[in-house]
FIKOLZA-1660 file (N, C-alpha, C; in steps of 0.1 Angstrom, whole numbers, plus 5000, padded with zeros to 4 digits):
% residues 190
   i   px   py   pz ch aa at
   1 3587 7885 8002  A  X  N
   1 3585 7895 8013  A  X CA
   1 3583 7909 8006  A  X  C
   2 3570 7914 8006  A  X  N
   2 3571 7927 8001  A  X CA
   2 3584 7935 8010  A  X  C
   3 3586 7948 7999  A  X  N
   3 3593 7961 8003  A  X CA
   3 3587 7965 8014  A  X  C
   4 3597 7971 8024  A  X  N
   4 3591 7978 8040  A  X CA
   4 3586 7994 8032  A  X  C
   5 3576 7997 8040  A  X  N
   5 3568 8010 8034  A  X CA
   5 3578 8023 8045  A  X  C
   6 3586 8016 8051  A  X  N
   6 3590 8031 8063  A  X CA
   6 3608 8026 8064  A  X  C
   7 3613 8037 8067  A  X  N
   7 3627 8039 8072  A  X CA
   7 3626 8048 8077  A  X  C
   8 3641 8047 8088  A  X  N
   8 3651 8056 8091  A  X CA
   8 3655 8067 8084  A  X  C
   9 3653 8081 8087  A  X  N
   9 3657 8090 8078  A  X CA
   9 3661 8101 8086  A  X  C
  10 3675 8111 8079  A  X  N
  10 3682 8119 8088  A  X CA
  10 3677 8132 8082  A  X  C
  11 3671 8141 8088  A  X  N
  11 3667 8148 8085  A  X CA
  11 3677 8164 8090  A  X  C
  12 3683 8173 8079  A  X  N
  12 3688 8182 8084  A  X CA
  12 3682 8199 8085  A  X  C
  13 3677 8200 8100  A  X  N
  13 3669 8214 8100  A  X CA
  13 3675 8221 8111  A  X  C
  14 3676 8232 8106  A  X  N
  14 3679 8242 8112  A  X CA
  14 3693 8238 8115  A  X  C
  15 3703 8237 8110  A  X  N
  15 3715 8229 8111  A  X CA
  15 3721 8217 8123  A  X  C
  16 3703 8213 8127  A  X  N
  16 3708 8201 8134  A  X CA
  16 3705 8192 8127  A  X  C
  17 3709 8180 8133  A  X  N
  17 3700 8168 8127  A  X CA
  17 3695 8162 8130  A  X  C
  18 3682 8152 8126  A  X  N
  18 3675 8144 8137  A  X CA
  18 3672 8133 8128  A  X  C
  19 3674 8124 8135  A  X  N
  19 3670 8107 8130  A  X CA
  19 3658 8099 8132  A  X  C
  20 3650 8100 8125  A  X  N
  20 3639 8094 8129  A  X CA
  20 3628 8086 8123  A  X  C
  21 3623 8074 8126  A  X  N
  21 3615 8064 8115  A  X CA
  21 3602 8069 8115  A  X  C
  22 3605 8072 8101  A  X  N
  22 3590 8076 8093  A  X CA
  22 3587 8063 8077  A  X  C
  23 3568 8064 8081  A  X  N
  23 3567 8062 8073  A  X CA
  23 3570 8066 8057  A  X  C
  24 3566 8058 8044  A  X  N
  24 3577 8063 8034  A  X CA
  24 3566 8077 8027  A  X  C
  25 3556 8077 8029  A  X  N
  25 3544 8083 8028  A  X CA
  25 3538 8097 8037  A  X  C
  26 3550 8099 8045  A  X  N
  26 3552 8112 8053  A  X CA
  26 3555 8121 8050  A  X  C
  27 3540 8127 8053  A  X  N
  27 3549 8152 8044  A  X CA
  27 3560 8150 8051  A  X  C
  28 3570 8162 8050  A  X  N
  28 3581 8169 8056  A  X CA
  28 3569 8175 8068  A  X  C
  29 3558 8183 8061  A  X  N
  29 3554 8192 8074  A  X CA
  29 3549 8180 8083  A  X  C
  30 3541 8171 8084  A  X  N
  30 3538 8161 8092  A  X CA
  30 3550 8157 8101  A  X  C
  31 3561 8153 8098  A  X  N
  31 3574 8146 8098  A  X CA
  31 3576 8165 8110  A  X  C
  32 3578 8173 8107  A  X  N
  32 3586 8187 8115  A  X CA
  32 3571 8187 8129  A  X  C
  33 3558 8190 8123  A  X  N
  33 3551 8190 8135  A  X CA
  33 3549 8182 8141  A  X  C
  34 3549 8167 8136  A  X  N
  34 3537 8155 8145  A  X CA
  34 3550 8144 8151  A  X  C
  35 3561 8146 8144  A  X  N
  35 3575 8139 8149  A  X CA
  35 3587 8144 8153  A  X  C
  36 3587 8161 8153  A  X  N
  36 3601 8167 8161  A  X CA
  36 3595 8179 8173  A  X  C
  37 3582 8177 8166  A  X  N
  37 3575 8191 8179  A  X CA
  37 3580 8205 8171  A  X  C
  38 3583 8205 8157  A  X  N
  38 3581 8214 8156  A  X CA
  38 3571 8224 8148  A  X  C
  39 3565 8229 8157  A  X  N
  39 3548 8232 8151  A  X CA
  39 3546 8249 8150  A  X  C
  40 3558 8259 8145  A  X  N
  40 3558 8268 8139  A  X CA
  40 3555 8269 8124  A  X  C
  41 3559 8259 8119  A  X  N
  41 3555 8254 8104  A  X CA
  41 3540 8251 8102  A  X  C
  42 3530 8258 8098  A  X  N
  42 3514 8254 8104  A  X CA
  42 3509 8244 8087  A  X  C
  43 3497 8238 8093  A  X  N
  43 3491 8230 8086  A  X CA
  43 3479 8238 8085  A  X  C
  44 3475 8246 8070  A  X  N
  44 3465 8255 8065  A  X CA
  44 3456 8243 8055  A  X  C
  45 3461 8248 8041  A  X  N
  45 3448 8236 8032  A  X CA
  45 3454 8220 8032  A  X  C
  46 3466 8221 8036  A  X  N
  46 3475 8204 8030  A  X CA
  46 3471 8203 8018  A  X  C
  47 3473 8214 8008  A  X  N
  47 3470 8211 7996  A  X CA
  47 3480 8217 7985  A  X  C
  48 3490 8226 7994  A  X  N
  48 3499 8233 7983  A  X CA
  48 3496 8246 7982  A  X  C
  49 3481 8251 7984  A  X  N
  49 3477 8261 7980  A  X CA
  49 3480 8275 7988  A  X  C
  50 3482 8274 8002  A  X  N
  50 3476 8286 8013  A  X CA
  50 3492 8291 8013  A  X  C
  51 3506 8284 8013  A  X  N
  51 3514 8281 8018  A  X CA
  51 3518 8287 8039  A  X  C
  52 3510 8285 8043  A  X  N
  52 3510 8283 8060  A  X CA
  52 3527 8273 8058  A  X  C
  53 3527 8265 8048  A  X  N
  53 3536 8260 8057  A  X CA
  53 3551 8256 8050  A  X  C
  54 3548 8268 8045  A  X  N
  54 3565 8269 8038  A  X CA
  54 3576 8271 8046  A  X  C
  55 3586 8264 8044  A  X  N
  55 3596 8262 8047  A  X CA
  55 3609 8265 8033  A  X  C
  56 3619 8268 8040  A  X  N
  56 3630 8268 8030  A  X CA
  56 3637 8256 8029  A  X  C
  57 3641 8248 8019  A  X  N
  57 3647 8235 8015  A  X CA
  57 3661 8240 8005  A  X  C
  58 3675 8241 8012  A  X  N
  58 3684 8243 8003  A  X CA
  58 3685 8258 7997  A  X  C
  59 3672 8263 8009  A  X  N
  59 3676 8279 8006  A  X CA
  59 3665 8285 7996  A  X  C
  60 3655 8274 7990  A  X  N
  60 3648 8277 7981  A  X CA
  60 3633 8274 7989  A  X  C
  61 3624 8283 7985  A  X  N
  61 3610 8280 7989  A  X CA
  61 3606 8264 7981  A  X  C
  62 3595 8260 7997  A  X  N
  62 3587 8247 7991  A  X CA
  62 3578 8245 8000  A  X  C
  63 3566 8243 7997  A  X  N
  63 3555 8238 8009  A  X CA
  63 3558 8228 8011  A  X  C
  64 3559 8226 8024  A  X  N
  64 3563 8210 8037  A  X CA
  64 3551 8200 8031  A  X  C
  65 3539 8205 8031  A  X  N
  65 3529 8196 8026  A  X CA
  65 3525 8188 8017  A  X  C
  66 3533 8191 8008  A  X  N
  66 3540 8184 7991  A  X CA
  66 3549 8179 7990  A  X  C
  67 3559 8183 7999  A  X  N
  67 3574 8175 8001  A  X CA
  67 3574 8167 8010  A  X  C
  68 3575 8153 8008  A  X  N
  68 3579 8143 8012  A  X CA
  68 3591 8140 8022  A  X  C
  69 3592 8137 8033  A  X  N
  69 3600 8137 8043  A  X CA
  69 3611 8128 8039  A  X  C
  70 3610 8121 8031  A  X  N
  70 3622 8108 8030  A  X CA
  70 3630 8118 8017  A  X  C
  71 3622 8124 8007  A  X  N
  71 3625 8136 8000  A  X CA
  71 3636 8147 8003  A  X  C
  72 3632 8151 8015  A  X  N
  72 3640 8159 8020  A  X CA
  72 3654 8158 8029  A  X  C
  73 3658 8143 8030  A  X  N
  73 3671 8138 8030  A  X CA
  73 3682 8143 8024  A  X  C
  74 3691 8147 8031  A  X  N
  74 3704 8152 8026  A  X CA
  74 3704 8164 8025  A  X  C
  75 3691 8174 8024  A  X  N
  75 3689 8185 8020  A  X CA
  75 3693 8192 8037  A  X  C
  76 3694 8208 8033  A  X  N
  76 3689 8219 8044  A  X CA
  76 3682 8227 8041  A  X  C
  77 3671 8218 8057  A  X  N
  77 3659 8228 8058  A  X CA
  77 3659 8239 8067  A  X  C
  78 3653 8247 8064  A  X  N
  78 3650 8258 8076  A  X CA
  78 3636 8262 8072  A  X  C
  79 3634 8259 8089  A  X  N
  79 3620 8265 8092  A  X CA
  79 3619 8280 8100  A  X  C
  80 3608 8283 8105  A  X  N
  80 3612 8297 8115  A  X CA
  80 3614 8296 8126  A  X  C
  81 3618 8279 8133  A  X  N
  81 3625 8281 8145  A  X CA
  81 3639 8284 8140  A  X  C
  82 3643 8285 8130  A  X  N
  82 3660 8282 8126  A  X CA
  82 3664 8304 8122  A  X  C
  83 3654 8309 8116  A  X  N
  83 3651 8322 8111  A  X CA
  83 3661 8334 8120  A  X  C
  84 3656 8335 8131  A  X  N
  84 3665 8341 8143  A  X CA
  84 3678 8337 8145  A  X  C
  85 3688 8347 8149  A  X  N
  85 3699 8342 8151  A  X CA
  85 3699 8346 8170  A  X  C
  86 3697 8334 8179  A  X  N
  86 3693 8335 8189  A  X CA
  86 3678 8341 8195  A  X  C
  87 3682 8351 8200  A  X  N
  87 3678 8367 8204  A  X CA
  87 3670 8372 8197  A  X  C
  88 3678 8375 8185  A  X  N
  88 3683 8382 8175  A  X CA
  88 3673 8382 8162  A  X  C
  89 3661 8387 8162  A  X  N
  89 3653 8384 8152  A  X CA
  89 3660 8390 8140  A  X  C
  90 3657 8380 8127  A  X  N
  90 3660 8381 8112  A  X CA
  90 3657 8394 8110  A  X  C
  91 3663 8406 8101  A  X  N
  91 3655 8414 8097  A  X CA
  91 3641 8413 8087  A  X  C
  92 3641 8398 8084  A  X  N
  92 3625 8398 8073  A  X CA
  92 3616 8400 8090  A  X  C
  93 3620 8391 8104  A  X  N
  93 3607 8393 8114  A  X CA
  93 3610 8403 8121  A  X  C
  94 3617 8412 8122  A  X  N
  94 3620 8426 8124  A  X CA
  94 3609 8436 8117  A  X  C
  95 3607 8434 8108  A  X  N
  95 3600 8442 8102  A  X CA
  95 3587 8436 8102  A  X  C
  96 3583 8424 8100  A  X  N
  96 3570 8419 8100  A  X CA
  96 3566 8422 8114  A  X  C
  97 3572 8427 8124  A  X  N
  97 3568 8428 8140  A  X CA
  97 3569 8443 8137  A  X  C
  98 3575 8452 8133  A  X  N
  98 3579 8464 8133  A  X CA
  98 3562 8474 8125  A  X  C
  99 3559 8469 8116  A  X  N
  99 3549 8472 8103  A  X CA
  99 3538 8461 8107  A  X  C
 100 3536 8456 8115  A  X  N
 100 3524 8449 8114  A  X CA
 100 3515 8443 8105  A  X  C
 101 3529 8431 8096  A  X  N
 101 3528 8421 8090  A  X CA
 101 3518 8411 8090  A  X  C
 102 3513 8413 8098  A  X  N
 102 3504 8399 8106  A  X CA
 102 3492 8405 8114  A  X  C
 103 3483 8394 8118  A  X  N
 103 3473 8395 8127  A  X CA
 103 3471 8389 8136  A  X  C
 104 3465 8374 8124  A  X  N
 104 3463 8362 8138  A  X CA
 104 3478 8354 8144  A  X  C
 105 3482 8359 8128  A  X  N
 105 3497 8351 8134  A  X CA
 105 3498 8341 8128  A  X  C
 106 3488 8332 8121  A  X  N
 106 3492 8319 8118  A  X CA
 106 3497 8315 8101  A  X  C
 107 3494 8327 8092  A  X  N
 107 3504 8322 8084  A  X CA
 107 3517 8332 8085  A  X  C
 108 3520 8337 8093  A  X  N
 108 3532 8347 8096  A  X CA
 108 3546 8337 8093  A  X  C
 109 3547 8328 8099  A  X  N
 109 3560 8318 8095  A  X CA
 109 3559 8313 8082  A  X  C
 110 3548 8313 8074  A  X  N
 110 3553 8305 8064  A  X CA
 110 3552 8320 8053  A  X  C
 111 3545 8330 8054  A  X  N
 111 3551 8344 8050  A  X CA
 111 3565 8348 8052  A  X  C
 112 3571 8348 8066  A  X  N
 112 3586 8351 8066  A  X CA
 112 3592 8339 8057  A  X  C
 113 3593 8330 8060  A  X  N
 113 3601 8324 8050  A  X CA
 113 3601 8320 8040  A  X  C
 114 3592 8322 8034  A  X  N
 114 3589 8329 8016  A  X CA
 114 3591 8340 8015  A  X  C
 115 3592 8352 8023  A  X  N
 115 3601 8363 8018  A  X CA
 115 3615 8361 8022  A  X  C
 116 3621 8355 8031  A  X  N
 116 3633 8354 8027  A  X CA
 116 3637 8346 8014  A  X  C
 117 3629 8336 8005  A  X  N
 117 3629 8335 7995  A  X CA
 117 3631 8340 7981  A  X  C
 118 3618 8354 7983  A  X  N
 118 3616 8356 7976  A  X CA
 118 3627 8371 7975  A  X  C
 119 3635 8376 7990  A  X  N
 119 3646 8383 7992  A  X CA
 119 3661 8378 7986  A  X  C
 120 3661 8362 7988  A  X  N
 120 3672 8359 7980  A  X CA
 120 3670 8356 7964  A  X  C
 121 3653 8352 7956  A  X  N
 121 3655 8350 7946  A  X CA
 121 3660 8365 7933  A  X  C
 122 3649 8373 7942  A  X  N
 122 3652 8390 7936  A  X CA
 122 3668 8393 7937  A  X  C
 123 3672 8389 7950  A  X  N
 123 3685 8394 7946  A  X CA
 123 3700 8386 7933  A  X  C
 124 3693 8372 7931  A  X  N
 124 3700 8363 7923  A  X CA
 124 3693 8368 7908  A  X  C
 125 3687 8380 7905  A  X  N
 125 3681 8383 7892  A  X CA
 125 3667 8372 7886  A  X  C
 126 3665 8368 7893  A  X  N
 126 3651 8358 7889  A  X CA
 126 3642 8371 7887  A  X  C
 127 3635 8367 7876  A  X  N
 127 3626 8372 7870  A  X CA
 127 3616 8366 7874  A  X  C
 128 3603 8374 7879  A  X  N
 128 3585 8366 7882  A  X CA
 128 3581 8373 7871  A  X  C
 129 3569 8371 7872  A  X  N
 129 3554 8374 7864  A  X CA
 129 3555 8388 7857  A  X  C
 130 3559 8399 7862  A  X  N
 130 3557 8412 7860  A  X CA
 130 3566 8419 7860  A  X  C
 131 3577 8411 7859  A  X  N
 131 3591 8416 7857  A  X CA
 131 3593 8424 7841  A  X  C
 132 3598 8435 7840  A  X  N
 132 3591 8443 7828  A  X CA
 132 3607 8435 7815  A  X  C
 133 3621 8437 7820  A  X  N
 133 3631 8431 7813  A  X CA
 133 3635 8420 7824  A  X  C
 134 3631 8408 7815  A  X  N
 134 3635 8397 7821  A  X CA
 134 3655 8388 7816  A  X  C
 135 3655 8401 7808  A  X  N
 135 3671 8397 7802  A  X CA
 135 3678 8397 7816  A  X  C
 136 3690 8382 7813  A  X  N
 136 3700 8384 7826  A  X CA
 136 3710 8392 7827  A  X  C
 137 3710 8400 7815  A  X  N
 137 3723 8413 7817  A  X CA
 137 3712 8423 7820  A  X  C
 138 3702 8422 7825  A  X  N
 138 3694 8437 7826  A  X CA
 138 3697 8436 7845  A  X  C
 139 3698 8422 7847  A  X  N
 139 3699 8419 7864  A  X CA
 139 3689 8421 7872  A  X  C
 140 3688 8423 7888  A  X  N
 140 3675 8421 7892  A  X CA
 140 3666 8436 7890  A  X  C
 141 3653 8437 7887  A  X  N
 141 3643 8445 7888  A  X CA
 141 3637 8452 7900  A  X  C
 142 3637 8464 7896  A  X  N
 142 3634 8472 7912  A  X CA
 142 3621 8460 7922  A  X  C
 143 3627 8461 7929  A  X  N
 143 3615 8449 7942  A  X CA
 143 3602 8464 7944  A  X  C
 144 3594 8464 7936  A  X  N
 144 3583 8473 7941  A  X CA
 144 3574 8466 7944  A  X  C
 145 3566 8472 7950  A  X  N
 145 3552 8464 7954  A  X CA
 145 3545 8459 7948  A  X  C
 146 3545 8461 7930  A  X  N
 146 3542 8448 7924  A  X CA
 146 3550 8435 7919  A  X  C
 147 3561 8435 7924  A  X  N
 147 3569 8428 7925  A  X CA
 147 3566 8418 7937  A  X  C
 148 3570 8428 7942  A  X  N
 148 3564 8417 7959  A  X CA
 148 3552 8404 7959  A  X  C
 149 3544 8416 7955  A  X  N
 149 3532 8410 7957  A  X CA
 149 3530 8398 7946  A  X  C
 150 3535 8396 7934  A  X  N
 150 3535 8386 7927  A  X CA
 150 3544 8375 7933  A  X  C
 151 3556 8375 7937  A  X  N
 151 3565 8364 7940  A  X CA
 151 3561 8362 7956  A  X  C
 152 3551 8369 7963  A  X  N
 152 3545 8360 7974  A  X CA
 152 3529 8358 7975  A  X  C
 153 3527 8358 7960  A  X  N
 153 3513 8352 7956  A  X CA
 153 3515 8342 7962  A  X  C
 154 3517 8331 7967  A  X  N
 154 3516 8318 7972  A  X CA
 154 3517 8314 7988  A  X  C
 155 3514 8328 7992  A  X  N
 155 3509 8323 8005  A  X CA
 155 3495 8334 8005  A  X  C
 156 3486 8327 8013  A  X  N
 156 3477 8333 8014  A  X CA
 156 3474 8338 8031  A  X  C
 157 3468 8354 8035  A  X  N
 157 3468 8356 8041  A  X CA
 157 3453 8358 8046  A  X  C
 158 3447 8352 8056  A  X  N
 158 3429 8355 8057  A  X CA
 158 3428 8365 8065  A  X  C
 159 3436 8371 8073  A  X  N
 159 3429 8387 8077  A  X CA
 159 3433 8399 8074  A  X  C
 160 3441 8388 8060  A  X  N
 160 3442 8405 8051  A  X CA
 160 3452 8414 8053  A  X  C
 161 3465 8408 8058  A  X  N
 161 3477 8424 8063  A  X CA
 161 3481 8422 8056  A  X  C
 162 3479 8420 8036  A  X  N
 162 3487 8422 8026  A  X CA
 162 3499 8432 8025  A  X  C
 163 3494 8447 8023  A  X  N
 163 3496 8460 8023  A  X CA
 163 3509 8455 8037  A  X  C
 164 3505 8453 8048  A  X  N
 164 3519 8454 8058  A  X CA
 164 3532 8446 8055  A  X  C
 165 3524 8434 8045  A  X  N
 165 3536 8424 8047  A  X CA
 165 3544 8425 8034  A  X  C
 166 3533 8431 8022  A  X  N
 166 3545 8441 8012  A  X CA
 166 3555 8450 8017  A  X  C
 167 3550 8459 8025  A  X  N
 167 3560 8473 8033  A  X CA
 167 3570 8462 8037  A  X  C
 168 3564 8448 8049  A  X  N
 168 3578 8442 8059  A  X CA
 168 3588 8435 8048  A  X  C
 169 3586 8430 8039  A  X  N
 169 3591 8429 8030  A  X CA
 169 3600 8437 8020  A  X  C
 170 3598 8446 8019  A  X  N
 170 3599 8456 8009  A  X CA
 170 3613 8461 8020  A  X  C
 171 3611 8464 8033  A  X  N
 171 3618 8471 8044  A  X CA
 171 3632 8461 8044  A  X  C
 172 3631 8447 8048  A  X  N
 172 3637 8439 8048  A  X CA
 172 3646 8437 8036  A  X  C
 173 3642 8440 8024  A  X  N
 173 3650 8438 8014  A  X CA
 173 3658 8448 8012  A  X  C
 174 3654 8462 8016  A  X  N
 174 3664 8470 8021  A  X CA
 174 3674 8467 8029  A  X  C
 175 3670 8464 8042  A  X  N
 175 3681 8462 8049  A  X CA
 175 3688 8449 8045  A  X  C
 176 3687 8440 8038  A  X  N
 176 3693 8431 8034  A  X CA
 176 3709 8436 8024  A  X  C
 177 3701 8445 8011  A  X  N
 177 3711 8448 8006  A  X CA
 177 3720 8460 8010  A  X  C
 178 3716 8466 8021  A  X  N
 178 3723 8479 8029  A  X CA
 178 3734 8466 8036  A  X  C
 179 3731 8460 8040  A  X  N
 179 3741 8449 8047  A  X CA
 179 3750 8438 8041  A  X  C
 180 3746 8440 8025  A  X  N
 180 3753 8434 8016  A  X CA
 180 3764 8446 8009  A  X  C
 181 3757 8456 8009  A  X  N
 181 3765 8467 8007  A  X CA
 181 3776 8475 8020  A  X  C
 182 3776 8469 8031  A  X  N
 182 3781 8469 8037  A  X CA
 182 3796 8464 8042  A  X  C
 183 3788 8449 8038  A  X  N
 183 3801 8437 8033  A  X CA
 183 3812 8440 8027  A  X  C
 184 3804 8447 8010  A  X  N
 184 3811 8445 8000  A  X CA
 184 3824 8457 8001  A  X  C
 185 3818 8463 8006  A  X  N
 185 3824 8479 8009  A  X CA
 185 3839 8472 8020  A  X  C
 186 3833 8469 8030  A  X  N
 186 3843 8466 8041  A  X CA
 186 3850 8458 8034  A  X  C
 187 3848 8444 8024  A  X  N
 187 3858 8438 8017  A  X CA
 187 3864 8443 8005  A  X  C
 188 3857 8456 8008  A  X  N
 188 3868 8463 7991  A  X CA
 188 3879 8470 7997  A  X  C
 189 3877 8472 8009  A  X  N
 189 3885 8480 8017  A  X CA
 189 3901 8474 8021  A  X  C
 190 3895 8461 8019  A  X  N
 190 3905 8453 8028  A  X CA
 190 3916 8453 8022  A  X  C
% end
């Protein structure tokens, strides 16, 4: 008897979970739009290239379209229904709504969630392309707008609100570490 080509697989997003038989040959993005209804994650080239449809995996950027849904077992994913806290937009879609990060809108979700990516990789000292001292005692590199714009080379935007979604970005990473700086302060206090 040949091997079954599909199972059962528990998938964890947005910190729920959902159980459900997929073939063994199923994107993650296919698996989030065509089998949980969640279709803020968009399908652009299916090729890796545009990223429309990035998602975070374990905190770390990955296009849905490459990652394999049986793949992504055990892991936490967040998409941009998970991004908001209620209400309560993220400050990366605070500012992408604030600066007019966007147009049509359709790769807007997989832009926010590659800048929050690319907000946590800058802050962990990861070095990209253009990073001038990539030494780990030099720590992270000012986030300027060539900064930006290299570590979200991988989404592509077709009507062009580059220029806004460096600023929403750029804004966002501010208030990130204003609010990390706020933390740290209140727990030095303590």
């Amino acid at each position: 008897m040949p091997p079954s080509t599909s199972s059962a697989i528990t998938l964890n997003i947005n910190g729920e979970k959902y159980t459900l038989p997929v073939d063994h040959r199923t994107t993650l993005l296919d698996a989030l739009r065509e089998r949980l209804d969640m279709t803020g994650t968009k399908k652009g080239c299916d090729q890796g290239q545009c990223g429309a449809c990035t998602v975070l995996l374990d905190g770390r950027r990955a296009v849905s379209c490459l990652q394999l849904a049986v793949a992504a077992e055990g892991r936490e994913i967040t998409t941009i229904e998970g991004v908001a806290d209620g209400d309560e937009l993220h400050p990366v879609q605070q500012a992408f709504l604030d600066l007019d990060g966007y147009q049509c809108g359709y790769c807007t979700p997989g832009q926010i969630c590659s800048a929050l990516g690319v907000i946590q990789e800058h802050a962990a000292g990861w070095p990209s392309a253009v990073t001038d001292d990539v030494r780990p005692e030099a720590g992270p590199p000012p986030l300027t707008a060539d900064e930006i714009r290299e570590r979200m080379s991988g989404n592509l935007c077709r009507c062009g609100a580059y220029v806004s979604i460096v600023q929403a970005v750029a804004r966002a990473a501010e208030a990130e570490t204003a609010a990390d700086d706020a933390r740290t302060g209140t727990e030095a206090a303590i």
